[in-house]
C-alpha positions as CSV (number, residue, x, y, z in Angstrom):
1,X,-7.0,1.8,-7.9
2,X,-3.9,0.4,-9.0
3,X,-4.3,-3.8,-9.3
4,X,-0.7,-5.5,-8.6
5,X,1.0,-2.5,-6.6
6,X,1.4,-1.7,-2.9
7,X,1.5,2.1,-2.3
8,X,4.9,1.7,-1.0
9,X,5.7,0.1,-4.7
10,X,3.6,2.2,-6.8
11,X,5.4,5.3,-5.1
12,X,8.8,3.8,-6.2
13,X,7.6,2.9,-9.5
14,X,6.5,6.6,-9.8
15,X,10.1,8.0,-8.7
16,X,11.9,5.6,-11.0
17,X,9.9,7.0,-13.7
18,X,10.8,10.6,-13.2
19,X,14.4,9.1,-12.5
20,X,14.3,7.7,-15.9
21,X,12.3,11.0,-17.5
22,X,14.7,14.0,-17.5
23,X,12.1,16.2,-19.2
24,X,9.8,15.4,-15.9
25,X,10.5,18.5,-14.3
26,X,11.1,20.6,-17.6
27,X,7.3,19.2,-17.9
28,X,5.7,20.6,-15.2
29,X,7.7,24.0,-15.8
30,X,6.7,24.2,-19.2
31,X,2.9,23.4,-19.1
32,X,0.8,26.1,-19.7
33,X,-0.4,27.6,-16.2
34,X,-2.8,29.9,-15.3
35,X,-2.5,30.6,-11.5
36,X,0.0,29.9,-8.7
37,X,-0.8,30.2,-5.1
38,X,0.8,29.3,-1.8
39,X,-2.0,27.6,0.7
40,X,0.4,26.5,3.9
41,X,2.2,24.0,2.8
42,X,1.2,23.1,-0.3
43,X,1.9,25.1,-3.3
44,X,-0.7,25.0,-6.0
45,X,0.0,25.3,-10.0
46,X,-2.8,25.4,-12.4
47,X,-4.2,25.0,-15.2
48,X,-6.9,27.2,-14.5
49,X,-7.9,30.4,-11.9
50,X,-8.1,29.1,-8.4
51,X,-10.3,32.1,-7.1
52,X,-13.1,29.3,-6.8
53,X,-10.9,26.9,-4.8
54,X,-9.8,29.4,-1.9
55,X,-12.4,27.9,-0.1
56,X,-10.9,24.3,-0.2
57,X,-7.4,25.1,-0.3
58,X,-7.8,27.3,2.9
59,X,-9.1,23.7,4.5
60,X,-6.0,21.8,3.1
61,X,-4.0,24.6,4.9
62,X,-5.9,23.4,8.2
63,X,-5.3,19.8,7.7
64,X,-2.0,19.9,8.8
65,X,-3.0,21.6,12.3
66,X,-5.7,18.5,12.3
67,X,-3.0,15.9,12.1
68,X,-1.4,17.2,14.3
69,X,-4.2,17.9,16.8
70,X,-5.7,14.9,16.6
71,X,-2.6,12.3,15.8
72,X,0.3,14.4,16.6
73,X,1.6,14.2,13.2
74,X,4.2,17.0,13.1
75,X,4.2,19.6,10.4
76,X,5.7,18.8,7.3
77,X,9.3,19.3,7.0
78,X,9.1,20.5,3.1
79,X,6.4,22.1,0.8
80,X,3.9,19.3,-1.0
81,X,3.5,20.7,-4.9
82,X,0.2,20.6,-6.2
83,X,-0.5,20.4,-10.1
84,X,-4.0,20.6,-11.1
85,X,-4.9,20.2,-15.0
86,X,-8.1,22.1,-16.4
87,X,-9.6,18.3,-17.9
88,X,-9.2,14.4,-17.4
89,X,-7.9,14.5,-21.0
90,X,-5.0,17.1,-20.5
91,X,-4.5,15.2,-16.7
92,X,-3.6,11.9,-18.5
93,X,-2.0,13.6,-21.1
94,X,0.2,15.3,-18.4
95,X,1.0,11.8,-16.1
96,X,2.2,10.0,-19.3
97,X,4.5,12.3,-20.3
98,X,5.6,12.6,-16.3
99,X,5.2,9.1,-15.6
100,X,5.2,7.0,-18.5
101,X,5.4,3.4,-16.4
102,X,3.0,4.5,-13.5
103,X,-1.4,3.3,-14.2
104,X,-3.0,6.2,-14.9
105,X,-5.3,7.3,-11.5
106,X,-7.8,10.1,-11.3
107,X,-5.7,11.8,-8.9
108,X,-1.9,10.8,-7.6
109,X,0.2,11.3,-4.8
110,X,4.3,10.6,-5.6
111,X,6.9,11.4,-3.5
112,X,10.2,12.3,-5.8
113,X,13.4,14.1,-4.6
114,X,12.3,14.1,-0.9
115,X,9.3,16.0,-2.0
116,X,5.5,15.2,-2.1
117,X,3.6,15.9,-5.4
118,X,-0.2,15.9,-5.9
119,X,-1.6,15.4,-9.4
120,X,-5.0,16.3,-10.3
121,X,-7.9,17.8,-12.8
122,X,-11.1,19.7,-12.1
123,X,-14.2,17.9,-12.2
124,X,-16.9,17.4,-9.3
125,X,-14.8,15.4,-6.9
126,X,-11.9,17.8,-7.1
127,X,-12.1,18.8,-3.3
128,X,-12.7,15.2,-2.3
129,X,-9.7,14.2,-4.2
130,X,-7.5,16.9,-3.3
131,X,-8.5,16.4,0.6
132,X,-7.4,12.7,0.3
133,X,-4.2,13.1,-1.6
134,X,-2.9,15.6,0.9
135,X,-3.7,13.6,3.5
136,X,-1.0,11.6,2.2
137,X,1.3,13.7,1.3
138,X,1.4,14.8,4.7
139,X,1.7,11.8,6.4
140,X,4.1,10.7,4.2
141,X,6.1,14.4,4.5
142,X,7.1,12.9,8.5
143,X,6.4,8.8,8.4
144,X,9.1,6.7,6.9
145,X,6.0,4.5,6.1
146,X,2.4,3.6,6.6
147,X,0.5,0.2,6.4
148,X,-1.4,0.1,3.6
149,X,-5.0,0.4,5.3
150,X,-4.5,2.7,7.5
151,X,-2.8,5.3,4.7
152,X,-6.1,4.5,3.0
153,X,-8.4,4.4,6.2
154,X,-7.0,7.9,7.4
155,X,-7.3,9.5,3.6
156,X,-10.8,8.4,3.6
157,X,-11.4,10.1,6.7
158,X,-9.8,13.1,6.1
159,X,-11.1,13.8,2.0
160,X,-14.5,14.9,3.5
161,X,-15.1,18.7,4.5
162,X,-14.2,19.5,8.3
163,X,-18.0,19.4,9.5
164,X,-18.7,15.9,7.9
165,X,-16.0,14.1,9.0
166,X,-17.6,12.6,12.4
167,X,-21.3,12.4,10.4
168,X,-21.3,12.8,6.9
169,X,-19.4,10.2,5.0
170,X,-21.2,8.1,3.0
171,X,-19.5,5.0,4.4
172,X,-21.4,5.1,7.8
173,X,-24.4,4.3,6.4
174,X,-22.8,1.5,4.2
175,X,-20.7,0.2,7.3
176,X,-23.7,-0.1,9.5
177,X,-25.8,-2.1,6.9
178,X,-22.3,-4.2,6.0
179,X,-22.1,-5.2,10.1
180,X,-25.9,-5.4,11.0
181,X,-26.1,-8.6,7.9
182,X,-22.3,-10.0,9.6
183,X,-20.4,-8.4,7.0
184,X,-17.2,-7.2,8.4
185,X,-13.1,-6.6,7.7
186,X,-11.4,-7.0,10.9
187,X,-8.0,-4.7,11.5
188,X,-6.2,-8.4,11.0
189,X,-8.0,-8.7,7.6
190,X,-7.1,-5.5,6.6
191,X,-3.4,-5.7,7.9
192,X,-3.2,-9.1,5.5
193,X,-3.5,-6.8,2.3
194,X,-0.2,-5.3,1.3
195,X,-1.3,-4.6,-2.4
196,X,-3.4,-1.7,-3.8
197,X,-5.2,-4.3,-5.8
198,X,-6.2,-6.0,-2.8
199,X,-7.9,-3.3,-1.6
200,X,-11.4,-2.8,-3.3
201,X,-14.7,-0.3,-2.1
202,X,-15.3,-3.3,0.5
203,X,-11.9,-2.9,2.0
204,X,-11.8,0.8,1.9
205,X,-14.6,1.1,3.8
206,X,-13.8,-1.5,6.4
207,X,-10.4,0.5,6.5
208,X,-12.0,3.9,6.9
209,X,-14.5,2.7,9.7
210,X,-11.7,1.6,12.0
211,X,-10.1,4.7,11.6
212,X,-13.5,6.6,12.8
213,X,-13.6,4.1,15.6
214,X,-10.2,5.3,16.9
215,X,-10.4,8.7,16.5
216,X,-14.2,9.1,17.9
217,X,-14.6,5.6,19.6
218,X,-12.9,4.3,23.3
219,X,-9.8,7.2,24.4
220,X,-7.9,3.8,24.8
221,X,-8.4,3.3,21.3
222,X,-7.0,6.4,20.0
223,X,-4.3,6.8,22.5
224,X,-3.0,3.4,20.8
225,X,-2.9,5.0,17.1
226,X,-1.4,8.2,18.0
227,X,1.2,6.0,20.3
228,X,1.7,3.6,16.9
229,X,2.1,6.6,14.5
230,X,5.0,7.8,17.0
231,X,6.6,4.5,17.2
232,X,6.7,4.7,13.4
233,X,7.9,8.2,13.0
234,X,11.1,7.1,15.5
235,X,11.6,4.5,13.2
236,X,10.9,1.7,15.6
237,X,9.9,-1.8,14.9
238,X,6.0,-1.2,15.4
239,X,4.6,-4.9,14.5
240,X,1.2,-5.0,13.6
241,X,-1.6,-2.1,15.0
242,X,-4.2,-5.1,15.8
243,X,-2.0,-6.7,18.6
244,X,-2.0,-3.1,20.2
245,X,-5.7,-2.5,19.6
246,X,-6.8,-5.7,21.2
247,X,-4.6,-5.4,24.3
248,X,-6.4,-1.9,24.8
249,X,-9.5,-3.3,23.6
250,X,-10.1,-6.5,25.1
251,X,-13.5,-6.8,23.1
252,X,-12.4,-4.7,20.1
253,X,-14.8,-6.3,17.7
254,X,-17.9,-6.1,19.8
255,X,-17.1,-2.1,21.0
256,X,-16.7,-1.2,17.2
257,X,-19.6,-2.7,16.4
258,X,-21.3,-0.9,19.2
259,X,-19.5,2.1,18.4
260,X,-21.4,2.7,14.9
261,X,-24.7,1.3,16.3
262,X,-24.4,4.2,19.1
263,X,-23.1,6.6,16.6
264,X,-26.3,9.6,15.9
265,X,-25.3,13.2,14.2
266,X,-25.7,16.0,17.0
267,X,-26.8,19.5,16.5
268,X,-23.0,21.0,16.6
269,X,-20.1,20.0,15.3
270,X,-18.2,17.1,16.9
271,X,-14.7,17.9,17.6
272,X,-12.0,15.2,17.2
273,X,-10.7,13.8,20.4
274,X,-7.3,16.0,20.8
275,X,-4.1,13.9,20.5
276,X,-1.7,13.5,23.8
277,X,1.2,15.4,22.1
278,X,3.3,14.9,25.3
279,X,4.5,11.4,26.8
């Protein structure tokens, strides 16, 4: 995390530091590559062979199909590059030299010359990290701009493998001990913090478990986040996503509650609630 920037701040920081590098792009040109590939839209450069990635990058090539299935996100307008480094030591060696004013982050998203970026280096949570960073990328490739939670909420949802997004994220288990001892983040108190800084594992959590509730929990629910995302895209003035979620859901506390006390793991796969891409 990044203490003292929103993302919509840390995202201009980062473009005002390539601004003010001109060897940024001479950088990335230059580095010492090993392997190029084109997965859908993203287009991968790296430090080392990505034969053991096909697997993962084939999924990041799916990920835009899911946002659009299941928020009718539209498809990117423009390719997303991603850089991957071969080790955390030649990853922040790499960022400083590209973005001497930005913190240093295990992986980054940026956004410079109308194009999404993805920084990143191998290491155990590589496919985690790539998942999540894509996520915004993509959203960010056709949204002008995204609260703060819910960019967050919907990368946390999205940075797990296809088969463990309904079941398998660690949070669940976290969220339902967090509610059953009163411990909660309501969509209000996550909508109050505008800062990266203000968002710690707490938050994050809170902001990933309403985003599971929309996507899996009442249709009304969902229909209102793919309806706000819209509204976004068109550029309208979409006030805050809580006063919409609690005119859908009168009792929108109480049915999320009761939405991750219901929640069990099936024998198949759970397929995400397809988006109404018409109306």
């Amino acid at each position: 995390m990044t203490s003292g920037l929103s993302r919509r701040r840390f995202l201009q920081a980062a473009l005002a530091a390539t601004i003010a590098t001109p060897l940024a792009r001479a950088a990335e040109k230059s580095e010492g590559w090993a392997d190029r590939r084109v997965y859908g839209p993203f287009v991968c450069t790296s430090a080392f062979p990505l034969q053991s990635l096909e697997g993962v990058f084939a999924e990041l090539a799916r990920l835009e199909s899911e946002l659009h299935r299941t928020l009718a996100v539209p498809s990117a307008r423009q390719t997303v590059d991603v850089f991957l480094l071969a080790d955390e030591a030649s990853h922040r060696k790499f960022l400083a030299q590209l973005y001497p004013q930005v913190p240093y982050r295990r992986a980054l998203y940026v956004r410079r010359g109308g194009r999404g970026a993805v920084y990143a280096y191998q290491h155990a949570e590589l496919p985690v990290d790539l998942r999540h960073e894509s996520t915004h990328a993509l959203l960010h490739a056709t949204l002008p701009e995204v609260p703060l939670w819910l960019d967050e909420g919907l990368a946390e949802y999205f940075e797990m493998p296809e088969e463990s997004r309904p079941h398998g994220h660690p949070h669940l288990a976290l969220v339902r001990w967090n509610l059953r001892l009163g411990m909660r983040r309501t969509v209000e108190d996550l909508e109050d913090r505008q800062e990266v800084g203000e968002m710690g594992s707490f938050e994050y959590r809170f902001a990933w478990s309403w985003v599971h509730f929309m996507l899996h929990g009442p249709a009304a629910a969902h229909r209102t986040l793919v309806e706000y995302l819209a509204d976004i895209r068109r550029g309208d003035h979409v006030g805050p996503l809580s006063a919409r979620l609690r005119t859908a859901v009168p009792d929108l506390d109480e049915r999320m509650e009761r939405h991750f006390s219901n929640w069990r793991p099936t024998t198949s796969l759970v397929a995400h609630r397809s988006a109404p891409i018409s109306g």
